[in-house]
C-alpha positions in Angstrom: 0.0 0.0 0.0 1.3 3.4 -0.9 0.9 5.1 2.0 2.5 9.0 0.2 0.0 11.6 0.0 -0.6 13.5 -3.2 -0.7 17.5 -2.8 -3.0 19.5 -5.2 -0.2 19.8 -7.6 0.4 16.5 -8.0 3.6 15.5 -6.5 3.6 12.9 -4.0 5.0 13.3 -0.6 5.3 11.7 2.5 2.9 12.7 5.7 4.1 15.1 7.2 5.8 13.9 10.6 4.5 15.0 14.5 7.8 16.2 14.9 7.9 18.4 12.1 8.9 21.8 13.1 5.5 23.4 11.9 3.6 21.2 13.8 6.0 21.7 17.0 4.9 25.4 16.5 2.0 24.9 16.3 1.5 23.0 19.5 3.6 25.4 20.9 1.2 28.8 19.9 -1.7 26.1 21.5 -0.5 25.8 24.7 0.3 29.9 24.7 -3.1 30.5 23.7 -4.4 28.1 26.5 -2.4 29.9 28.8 -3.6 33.2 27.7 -7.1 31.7 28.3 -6.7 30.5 31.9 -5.4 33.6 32.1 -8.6 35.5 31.5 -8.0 36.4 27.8 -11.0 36.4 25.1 -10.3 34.2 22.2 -10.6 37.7 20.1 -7.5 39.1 22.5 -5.9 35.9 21.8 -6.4 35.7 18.3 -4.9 39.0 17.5 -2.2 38.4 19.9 -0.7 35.4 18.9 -1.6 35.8 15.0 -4.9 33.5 14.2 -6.8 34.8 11.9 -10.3 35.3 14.0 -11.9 33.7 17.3 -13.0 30.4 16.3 -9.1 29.8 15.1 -8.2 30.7 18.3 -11.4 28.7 20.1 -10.2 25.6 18.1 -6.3 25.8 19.4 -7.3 26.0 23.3 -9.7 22.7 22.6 -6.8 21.2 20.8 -4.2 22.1 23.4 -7.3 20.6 26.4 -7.4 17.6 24.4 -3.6 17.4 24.8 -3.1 18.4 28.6 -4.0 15.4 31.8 -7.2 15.1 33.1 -6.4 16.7 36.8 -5.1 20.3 34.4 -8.4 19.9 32.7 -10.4 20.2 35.7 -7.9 22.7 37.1 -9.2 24.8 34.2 -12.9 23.9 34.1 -12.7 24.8 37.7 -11.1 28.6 37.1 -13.5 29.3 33.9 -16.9 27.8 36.2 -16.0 30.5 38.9 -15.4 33.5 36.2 -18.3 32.6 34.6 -20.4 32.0 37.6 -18.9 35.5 38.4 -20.4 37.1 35.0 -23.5 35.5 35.8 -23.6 36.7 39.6 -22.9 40.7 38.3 -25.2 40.2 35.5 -28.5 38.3 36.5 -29.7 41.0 38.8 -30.3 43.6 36.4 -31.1 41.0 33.7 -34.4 40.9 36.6 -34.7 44.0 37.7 -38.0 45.8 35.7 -36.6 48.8 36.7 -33.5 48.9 34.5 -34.1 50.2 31.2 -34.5 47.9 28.2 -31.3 48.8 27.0 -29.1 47.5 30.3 -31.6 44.6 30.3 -30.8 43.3 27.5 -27.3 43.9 27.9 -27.4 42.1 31.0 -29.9 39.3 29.0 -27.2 38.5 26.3 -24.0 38.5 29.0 -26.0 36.1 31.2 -26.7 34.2 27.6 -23.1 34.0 27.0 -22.0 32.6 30.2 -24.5 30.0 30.1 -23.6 29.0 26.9 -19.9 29.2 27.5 -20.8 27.3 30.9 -22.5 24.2 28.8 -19.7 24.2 26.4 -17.1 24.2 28.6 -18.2 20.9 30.1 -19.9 20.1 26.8 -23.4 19.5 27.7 -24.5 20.2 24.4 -22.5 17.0 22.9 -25.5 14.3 22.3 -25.2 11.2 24.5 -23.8 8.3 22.6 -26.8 6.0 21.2 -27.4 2.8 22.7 -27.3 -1.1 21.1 -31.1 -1.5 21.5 -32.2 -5.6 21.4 -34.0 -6.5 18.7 -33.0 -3.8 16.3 -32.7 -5.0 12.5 -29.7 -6.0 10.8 -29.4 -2.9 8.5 -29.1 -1.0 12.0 -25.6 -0.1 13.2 -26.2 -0.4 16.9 -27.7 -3.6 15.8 -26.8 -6.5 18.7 -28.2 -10.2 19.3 -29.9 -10.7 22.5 -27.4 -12.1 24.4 -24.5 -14.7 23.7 -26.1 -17.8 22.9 -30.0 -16.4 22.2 -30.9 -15.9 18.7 -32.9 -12.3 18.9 -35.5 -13.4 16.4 -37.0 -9.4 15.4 -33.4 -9.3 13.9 -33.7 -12.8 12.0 -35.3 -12.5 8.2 -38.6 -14.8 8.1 -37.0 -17.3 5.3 -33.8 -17.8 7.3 -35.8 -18.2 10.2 -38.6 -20.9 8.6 -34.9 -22.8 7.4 -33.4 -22.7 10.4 -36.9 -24.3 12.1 -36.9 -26.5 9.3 -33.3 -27.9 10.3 -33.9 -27.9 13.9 -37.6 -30.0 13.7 -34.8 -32.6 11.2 -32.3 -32.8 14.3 -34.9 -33.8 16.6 -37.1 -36.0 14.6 -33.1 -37.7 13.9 -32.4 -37.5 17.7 -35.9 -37.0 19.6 -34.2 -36.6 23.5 -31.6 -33.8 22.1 -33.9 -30.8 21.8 -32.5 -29.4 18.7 -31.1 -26.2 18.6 -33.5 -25.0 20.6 -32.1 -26.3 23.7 -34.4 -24.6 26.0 -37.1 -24.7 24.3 -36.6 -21.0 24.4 -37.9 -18.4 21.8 -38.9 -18.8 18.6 -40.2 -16.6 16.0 
C-alpha cells in the first residue's frame, strides 16, 4: 500500500511527521493560547495576539491544546472558567431581573448572562448528544444492531426465510435425535 499523500499539484510526498517543526509550532502557539485563556484572555485578544486569523481559530487551538493536557489540568481549568463565569453571571443576573433597568441594560445584561450560560455548557460540553445505545431486537441494516445475548438468537433481527430454514433444520435434528432438543435447547424463543 502506498501510504504517500498526493498534494494539489500532483507530486507525492510523504505525511508530514508529528515532529515536524510546523507542527511543533504549532502545538507550541496552542499551549500559549491556552495559557492566555486561563489567564482570562477572550479568544478575540488571543487571536490578534498570537496571530490566528479570527476567534473560532483561536477557540479551536485552546480545545486542541485541552485535548492534549492530563485530566487533573483539565479540571484545574474547568474549575477557574466555572467561577469567572459563575462570576459574570452573579454581576449580570440581577439587572437581567430587575424591571426597573431600562430595556437597554436589560438586554445587555440578557445577552451577558446568555453567554455565560452557553460558554458554561460548552465548557463541560453539555450540548455533545449522549452516545446511542445497542437496543435488542434492532434489524440488521441498524448499526447499533446486537443479538440478545450470547447464545440467544434475537429473532425481530432474523429475516422470516432464514428463520422458517433454520426451524426447518432444527424439527430434522430432533425427529433424527428426539431426546436432544434441537437447537433449541431450552425450548426457548422462537419466531
Amino acid at each position: 500500500m502506498d501510504c504517500r499523500r498526493i498534494r494539489s499539484g500532483g507530486k507525492r510526498t510523504m505525511p508530514e511527521s508529528k515532529t515536524s517543526p510546523r507542527r511543533i509550532s504549532a502545538v507550541e502557539k496552542a499551549t500559549q493560547a491556552l495559557g492566555m485563556r486561563m489567564a482570562g484572555n477572550t479568544y478575540e485578544e488571543i487571536a490578534h495576539s498570537l496571530g490566528y486569523k479570527g476567534a473560532s481559530g483561536a477557540l479551536y487551538a485552546v480545545e486542541k491544546a485541552l485535548d492534549r493536557v492530563p485530566a487533573p489540568e483539565v479540571g484545574k481549568f474547568r474549575k477557574l472558567n466555572l467561577g469567572r463565569l459563575n462570576k459574570i453571571i452573579q454581576v449580570w443576573w440581577p439587572l437581567m431581573l430587575d424591571e426597573d433597568a431600562s430595556v437597554a441594560d436589560r438586554s445587555v445584561a440578557t445577552d451577558k448572562v446568555r453567554g455565560a450560560v452557553h460558554d458554561i455548557r460548552q465548557l463541560y460540553r453539555l450540548d455533545v448528544p449522549a452516545p446511542r445505545e445497542p437496543i435488542l431486537g434492532s434489524t440488521p441494516d441498524n448499526p447499533l444492531h446486537v443479538s440478545a445475548s450470547q447464545g440467544e438468537i434475537d429473532w425481530d433481527a432474523v429475516p422470516w426465510e432464514l428463520a422458517d430454514r433454520f426451524l426447518a433444520i432444527n424439527d430434522e435434528l430432533v425427529a433424527l435425535q428426539p431426546g436432544s432438543g434441537g437447537l433449541l435447547l431450552d425450548g426457548g424463543s422462537s419466531p
